[in-house]
N, C-alpha and C positions, 0 to 999 in steps of 0.2 A: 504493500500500500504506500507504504513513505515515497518508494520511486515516483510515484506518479503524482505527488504533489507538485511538481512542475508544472502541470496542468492548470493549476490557480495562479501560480509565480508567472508562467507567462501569459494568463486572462490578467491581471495584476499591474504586468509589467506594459502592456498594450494600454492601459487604462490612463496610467499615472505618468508614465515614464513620456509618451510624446509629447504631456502637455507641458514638458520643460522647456518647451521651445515659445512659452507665454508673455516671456520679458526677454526677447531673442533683441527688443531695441532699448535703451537704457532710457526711457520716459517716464514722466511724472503720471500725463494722462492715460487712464486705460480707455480712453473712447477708443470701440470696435464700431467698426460696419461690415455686416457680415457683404461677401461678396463671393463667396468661395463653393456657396452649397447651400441648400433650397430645400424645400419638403417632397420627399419623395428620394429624396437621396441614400442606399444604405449599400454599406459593405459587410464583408466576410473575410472573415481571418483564419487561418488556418496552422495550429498552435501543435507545436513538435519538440519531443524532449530525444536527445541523446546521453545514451547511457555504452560505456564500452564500444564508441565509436558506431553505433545504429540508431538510424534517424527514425521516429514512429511519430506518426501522428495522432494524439491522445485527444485533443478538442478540436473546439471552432469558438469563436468570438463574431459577433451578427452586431451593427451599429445600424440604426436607424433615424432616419428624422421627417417628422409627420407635424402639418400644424393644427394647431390645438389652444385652449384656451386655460389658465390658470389665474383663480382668486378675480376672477371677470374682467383681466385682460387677455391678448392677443399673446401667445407664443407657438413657438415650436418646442416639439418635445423632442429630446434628445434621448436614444433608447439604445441601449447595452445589453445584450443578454449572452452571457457565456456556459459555455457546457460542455461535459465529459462528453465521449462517443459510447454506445453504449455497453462496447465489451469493454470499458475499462471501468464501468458505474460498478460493476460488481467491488473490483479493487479500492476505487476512490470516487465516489460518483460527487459531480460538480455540477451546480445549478446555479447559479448567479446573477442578479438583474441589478443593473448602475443606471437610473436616470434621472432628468434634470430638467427643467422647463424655464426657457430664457426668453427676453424678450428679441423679437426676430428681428432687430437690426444694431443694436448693441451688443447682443448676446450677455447682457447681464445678466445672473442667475437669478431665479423666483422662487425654485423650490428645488431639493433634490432628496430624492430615494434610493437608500441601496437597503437592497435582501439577499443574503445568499445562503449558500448550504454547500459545505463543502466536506466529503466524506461525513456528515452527521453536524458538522458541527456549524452555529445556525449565529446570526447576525443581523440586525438591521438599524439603517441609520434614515433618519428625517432632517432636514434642514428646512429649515424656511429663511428667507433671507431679508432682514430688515437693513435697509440700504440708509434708510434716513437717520436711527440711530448707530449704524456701525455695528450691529450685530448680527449674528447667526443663532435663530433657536433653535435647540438641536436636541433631539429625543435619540438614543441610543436603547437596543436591548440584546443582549448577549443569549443564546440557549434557549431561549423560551423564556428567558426570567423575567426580574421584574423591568418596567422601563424605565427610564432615566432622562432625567432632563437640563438642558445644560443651555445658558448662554455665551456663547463668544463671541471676544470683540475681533470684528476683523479690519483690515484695510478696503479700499475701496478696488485691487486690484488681488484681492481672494477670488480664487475661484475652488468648488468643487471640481473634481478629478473628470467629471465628462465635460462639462461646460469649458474646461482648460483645454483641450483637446480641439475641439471646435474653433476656439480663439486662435490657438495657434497657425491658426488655419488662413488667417485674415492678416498675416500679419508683413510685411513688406521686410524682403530677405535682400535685397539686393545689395546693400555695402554690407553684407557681413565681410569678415577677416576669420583666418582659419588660426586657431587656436586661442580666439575672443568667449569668455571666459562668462555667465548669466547668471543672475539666481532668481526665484521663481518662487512662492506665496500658493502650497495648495493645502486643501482641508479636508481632511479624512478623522473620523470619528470624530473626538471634540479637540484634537490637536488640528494644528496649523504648519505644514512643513516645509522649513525652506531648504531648495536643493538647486547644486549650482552642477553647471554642463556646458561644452563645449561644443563649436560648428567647429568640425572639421575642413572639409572641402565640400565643393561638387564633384558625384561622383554617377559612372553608367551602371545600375545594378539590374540585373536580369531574377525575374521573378517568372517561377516553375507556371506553364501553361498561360502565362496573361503578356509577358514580351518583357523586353529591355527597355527602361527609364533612364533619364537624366534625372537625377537627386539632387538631394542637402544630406550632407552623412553626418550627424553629432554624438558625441560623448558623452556619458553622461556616469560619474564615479561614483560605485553602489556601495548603503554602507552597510559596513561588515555584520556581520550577527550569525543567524542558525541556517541562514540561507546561503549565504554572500560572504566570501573572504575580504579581508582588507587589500586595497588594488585590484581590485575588480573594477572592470566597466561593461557597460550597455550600451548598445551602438542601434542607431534608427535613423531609415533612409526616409524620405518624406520627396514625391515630386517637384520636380522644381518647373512648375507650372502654376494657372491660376487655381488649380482644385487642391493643391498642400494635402493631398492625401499619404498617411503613411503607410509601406507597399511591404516594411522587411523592419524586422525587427529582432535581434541577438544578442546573446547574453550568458556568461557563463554562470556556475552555479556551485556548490560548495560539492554536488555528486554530479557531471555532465554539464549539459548544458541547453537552452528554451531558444526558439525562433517560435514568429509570427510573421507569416506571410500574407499577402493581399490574396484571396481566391478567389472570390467571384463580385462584383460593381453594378449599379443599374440607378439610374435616377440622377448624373451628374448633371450641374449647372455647368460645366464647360466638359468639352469631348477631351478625353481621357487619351493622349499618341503615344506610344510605344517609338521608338528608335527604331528598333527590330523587332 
């Protein structure tokens, strides 16, 4: 079973890790305009653990976005739902849903839910997002227990872990410098975590069945614990187009090591060209 906790590590790491590219410009203001992606937009991920050099693939990760209304205004819902495949549910079965409802041209958060299940063991998080006082209400509940309720103050360029993702997405990459150095404000449970990463280069990366991209390749130093050695990194390619979709995604691990590739696209706001 343990083997196959990669399966979460890299739903996890698809979630959290591209939206490090959210303060990719050194700005005071977060005004976003989305331009990147529209209702009706969703991808698939296709999520692979190696162990002793064999590559298997254990999940898939499905992003969506539909528009929708939240607290009687205008949004789009931004929808995450990750999962085991289902000869691995026996071993470590994974269920997952991350999502967020922003307003559609800012992309400011309104509300976000996550629920997951992952081999048994259960989660869920609420935020509601008070922008006027600087706060986040945020209900937590672990196992079935009891719930919990928390205020944080945040910044006015906090985002929850999908809503970051999304922004990243809008964001004007063109004078970057390769080895320019970010840090980044995202909020998971009732913590707030800042994590700094690097743009590498542009680079051509070939993705299994969909073609060969021009990219953004960045870095990003993971910190060490039960997962993760110290000097480790994670690396994610992102098109370097107007759709900032990201196609590949790697990363080593304290047993092998997780990828996430782009597998199947439908609903883009700009056509999607392949190189080859």
């Amino acid at each position: 079973m343990e083997k196959l906790r990669p399966t979460i590590i890299a739903f996890t790491v698809l979630l959290s890790i591209v939206s490090s590219s959210i303060y990719s410009q050194e700005v005071v203001s977060c005004a976003i305009k989305n331009n990147s992606f529209g209702s009706g937009e969703q991808l698939t991920y296709v999520l692979s653990y190696t162990w002793f050099f064999i590559w298997t693939d254990v999940g898939e990760a499905t992003f969506t976005v539909k528009q929708d209304e939240k607290f009687g205004q205008d949004a789009l819902h931004l929808h995450t739902y990750g999962m085991s495949y289902p000869f691995y549910d026996v071993f470590f079965k994974v269920r997952d849903i991350y999502e967020s409802w922003v307003d559609p041209n800012s992309l400011q958060p309104i509300y976000f839910n996550r629920d997951i299940n992952e081999g048994g063991y259960t989660k869920e998080n609420e935020y509601v997002f008070d922008w006027e006082n600087g706060l986040v209400n945020a209900r937590i509940r672990r196992r079935g227990g009891e719930h919990r309720f928390y205020e944080v103050p945040v910044n006015p360029c906090t985002y929850d872990v999908v809503t970051a993702i999304y922004v990243a997405r809008n964001l004007d990459f063109s004078n970057l410098s390769p080895n320019q150095s970010f840090p980044v404000d995202v909020m998971l449970d009732r913590e707030v975590y800042n994590v700094s990463y690097t743009y590498m280069t542009r680079e051509l990366k070939k993705i299994k069945n969909i073609g060969t991209f021009s990219t953004l390749k960045f870095r990003v130093e993971l910190v060490a614990g039960d997962v993760f050695k110290k000097g480790q990194y994670l690396y994610v390619w992102v098109t370097d187009d107007d759709n900032r979709i990201p196609v590949f995604i790697e990363s080593p691990i304290r047993v092998g090591s997780v990828k996430a590739r782009l597998a199947t696209y439908s609903g883009l706001k700009h056509e999607l060209r392949a190189i080859r």
